[in-house]
C-alpha positions in Angstrom: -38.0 -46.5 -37.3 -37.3 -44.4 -34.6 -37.6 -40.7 -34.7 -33.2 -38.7 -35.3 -33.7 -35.4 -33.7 -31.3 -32.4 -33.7 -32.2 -30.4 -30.9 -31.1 -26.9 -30.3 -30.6 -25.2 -26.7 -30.4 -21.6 -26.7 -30.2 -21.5 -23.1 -30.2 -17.6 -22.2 -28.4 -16.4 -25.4 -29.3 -14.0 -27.7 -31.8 -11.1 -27.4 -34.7 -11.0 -29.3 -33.4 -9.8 -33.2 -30.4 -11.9 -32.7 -32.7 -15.5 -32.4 -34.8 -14.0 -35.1 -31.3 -13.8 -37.8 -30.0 -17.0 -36.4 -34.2 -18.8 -37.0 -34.0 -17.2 -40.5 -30.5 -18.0 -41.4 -31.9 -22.4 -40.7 -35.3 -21.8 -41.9 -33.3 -20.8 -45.1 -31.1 -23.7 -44.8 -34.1 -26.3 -44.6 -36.1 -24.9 -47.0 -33.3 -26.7 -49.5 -32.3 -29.2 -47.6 -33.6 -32.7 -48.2 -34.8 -34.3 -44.6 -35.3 -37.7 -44.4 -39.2 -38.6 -43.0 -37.8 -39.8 -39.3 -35.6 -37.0 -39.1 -36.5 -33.9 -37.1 -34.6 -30.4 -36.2 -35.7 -28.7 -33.5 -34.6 -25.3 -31.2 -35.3 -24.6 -28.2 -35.2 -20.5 -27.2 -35.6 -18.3 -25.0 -39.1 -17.6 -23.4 -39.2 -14.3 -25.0 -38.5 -15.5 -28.5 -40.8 -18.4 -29.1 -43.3 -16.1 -30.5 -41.0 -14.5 -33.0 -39.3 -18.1 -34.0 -42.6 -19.8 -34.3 -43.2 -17.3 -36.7 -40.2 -16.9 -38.6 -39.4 -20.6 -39.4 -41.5 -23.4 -41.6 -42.3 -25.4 -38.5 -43.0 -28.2 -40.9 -39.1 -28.5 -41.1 -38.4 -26.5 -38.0 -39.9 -27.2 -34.7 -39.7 -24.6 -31.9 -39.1 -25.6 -28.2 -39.4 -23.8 -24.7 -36.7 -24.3 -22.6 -38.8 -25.1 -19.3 -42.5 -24.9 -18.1 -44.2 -23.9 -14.7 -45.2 -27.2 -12.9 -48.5 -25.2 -11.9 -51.2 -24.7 -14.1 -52.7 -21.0 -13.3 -52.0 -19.2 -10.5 -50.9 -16.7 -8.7 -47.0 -17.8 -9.4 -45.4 -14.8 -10.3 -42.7 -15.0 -13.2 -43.9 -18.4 -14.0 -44.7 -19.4 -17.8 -47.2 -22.3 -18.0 -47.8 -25.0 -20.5 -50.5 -24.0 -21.3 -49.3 -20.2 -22.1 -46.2 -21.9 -24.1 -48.5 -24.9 -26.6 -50.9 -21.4 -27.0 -47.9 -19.8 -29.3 -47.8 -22.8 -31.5 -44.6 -24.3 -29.6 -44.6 -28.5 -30.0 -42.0 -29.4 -27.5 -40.0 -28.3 -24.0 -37.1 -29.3 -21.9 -37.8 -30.7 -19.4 -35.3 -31.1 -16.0 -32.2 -29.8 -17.6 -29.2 -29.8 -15.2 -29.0 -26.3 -15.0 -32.4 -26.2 -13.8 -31.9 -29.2 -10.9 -28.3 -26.9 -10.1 -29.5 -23.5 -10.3 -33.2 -23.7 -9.5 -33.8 -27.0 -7.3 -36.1 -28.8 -9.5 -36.3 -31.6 -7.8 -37.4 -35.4 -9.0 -40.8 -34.6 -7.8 -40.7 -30.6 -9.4 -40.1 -32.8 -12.9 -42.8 -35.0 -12.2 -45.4 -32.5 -12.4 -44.0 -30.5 -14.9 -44.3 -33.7 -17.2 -47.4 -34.2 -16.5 -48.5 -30.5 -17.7 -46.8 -30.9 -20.8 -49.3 -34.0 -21.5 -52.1 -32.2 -20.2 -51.6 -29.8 -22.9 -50.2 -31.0 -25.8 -46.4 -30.6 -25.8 -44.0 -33.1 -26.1 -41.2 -33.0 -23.1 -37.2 -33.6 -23.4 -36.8 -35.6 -20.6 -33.0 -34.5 -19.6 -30.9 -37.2 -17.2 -27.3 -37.2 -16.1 -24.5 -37.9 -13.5 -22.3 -35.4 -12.4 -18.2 -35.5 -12.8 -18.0 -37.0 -8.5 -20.9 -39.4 -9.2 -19.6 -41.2 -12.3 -16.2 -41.2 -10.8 -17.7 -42.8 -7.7 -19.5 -45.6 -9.8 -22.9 -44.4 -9.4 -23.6 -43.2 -12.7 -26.0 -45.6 -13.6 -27.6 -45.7 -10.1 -28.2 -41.8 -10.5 -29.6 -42.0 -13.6 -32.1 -44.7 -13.0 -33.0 -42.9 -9.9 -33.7 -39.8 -12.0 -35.9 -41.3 -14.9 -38.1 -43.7 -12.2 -38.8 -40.7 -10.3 -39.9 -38.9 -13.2 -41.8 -41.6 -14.8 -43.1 -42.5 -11.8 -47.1 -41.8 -12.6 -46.5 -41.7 -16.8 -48.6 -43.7 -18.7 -47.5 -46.0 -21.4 -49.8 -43.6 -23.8 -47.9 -40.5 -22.3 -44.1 -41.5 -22.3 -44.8 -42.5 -25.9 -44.5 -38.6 -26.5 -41.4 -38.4 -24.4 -37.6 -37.9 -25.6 -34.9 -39.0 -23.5 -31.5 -36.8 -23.5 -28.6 -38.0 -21.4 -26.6 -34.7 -20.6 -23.5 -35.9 -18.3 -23.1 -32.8 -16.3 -19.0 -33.0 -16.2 -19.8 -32.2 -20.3 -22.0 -29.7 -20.2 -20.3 -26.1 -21.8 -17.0 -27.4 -20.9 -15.8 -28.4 -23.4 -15.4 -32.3 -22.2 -17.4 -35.0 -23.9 -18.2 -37.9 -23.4 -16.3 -40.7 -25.7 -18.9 -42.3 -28.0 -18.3 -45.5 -26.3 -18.6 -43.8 -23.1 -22.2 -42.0 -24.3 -24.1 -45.5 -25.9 -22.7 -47.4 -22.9 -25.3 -44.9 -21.3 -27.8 -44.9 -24.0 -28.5 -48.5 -24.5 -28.4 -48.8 -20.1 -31.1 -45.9 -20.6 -32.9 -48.0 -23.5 -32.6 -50.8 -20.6 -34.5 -49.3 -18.2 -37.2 -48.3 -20.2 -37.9 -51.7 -21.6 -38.0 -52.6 -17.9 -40.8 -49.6 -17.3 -42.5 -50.3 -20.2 -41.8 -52.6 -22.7 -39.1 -53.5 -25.5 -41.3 -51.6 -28.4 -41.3 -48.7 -26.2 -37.8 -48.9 -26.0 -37.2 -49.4 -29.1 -38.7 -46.4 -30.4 -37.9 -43.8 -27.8 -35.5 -41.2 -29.0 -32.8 -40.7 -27.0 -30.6 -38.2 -27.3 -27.0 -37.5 -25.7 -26.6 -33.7 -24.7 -22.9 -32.5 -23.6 -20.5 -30.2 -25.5 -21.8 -32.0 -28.9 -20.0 -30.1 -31.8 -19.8 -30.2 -36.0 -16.6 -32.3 -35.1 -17.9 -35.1 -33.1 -21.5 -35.1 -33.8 -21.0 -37.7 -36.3 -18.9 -40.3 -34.6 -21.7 -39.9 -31.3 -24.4 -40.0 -33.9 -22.8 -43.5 -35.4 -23.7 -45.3 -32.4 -26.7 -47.4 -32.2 -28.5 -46.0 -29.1 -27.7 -42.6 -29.6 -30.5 -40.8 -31.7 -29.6 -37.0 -32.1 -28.1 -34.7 -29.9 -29.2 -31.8 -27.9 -26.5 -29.1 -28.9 -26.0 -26.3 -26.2 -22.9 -23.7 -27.4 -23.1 -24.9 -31.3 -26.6 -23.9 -31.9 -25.7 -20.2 -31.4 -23.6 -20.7 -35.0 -26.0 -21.1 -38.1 -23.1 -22.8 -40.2 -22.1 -25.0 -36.5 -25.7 -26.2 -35.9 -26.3 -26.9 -39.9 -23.1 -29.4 -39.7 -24.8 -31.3 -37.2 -28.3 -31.2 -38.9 -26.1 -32.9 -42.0 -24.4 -35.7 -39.5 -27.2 -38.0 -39.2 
């Protein structure tokens, strides 16, 4: 049974007491709440709050996540945070090739690549983020972008490796704007992403890659995205900031 994850993205929110009352205020929530075993919640913060979060929370029940990694592994890169630096705080998973990152801060195909292949190197399990933006799927090529995206990235990953990987489609038109994608719209996606990796691996590895969809995902339609068959979880941006928002759509899986 394949792993339902609720993934948190803090994005560059809060300062550093803020994350720590809004850790507290879920690590009280799970403490009663009764997960099932293939369910898993997870936030992902700001660099300068992992510590604190990692601390705070029963990371048992609730797993902390950096938001990006340094594709280097020393160096003289200043202002760079390796993976290395982020698994040494006791941090399990990170984002990996978010669109804000590709828009903002040219991480490229080939920038993801590596920075895959240092989460492997050192323990941490990447989010593997994909998605079209609002000209490209109404051009047609949303599926030829996102095949391009997750071929370049998985380019060099081993079978062993990509076993540790999560997928999350994030269609960029949907991304804090307040626009989603129609559930039909999102597993049409999902099961073309489940597709592909069946075709780069094989049909058990499909079958138990997580994949989650990522795009204005809410407490009102978390569960109707959640109902479809490829879609695993979400990867919540805005509602994640709200205790009470982010606890609805722990409860709709």
């Amino acid at each position: 049974m394949r792993k339902k994850i609720v993934a948190g993205n803090w994005k560059m929110n809060t300062l550093v007491g803020q994350g720590k009352v809004l850790a507290e205020e879920l690590n009280a929530f799970m403490k009663t709440y009764e997960m099932p075993d293939n369910k898993t919640v997870i936030i992902g913060t700001p660099f300068t709050h992992l510590s604190t979060c990692v601390n705070v929370v029963d990371t048992n029940r609730i797993h902390v996540a950096a938001q990006n990694c340094s594709q280097f592994e020393k160096g003289a890169y200043t202002g760079e945070v390796s993976a290395s630096m982020i698994r040494d705080l006791g941090v399990e998973y990170t984002i990996i090739g978010h669109s804000e990152r590709r828009q903002y801060f040219g991480d490229t195909d080939e920038v993801i690549a590596a920075k895959l292949d240092q989460c492997y190197v050192n323990g941490l399990a990447p989010i593997l983020c994909c998605g079209e933006k609002l000209e490209e799927r109404e051009a047609g090529r949303h599926f030829e972008v996102i095949e391009s995206q997750l071929r370049n990235a998985l380019k060099n990953v081993s079978a062993e490796n990509f076993c540790k990987t999560i997928i999350a489609y994030e269609p960029v038109w949907a991304i804090g704007t307040g626009k989603t994608a129609t559930p039909e719209q999102a597993e049409e996606i999902h099961a073309f992403i489940r597709g592909l990796i069946a075709k780069l691996y094989d049909t058990n590895a499909a079958n138990d890659t997580t994949i989650l969809y990522g795009g204005s995902v809410n407490a009102g339609n978390a569960a109707n995205l959640f109902a479809q068959p490829d879609i695993d979880g979400g990867l919540v941006g805005g509602a994640s900031l709200k205790a009470n928002d982010f606890i609805s759509i722990i409860k709709a899986i």
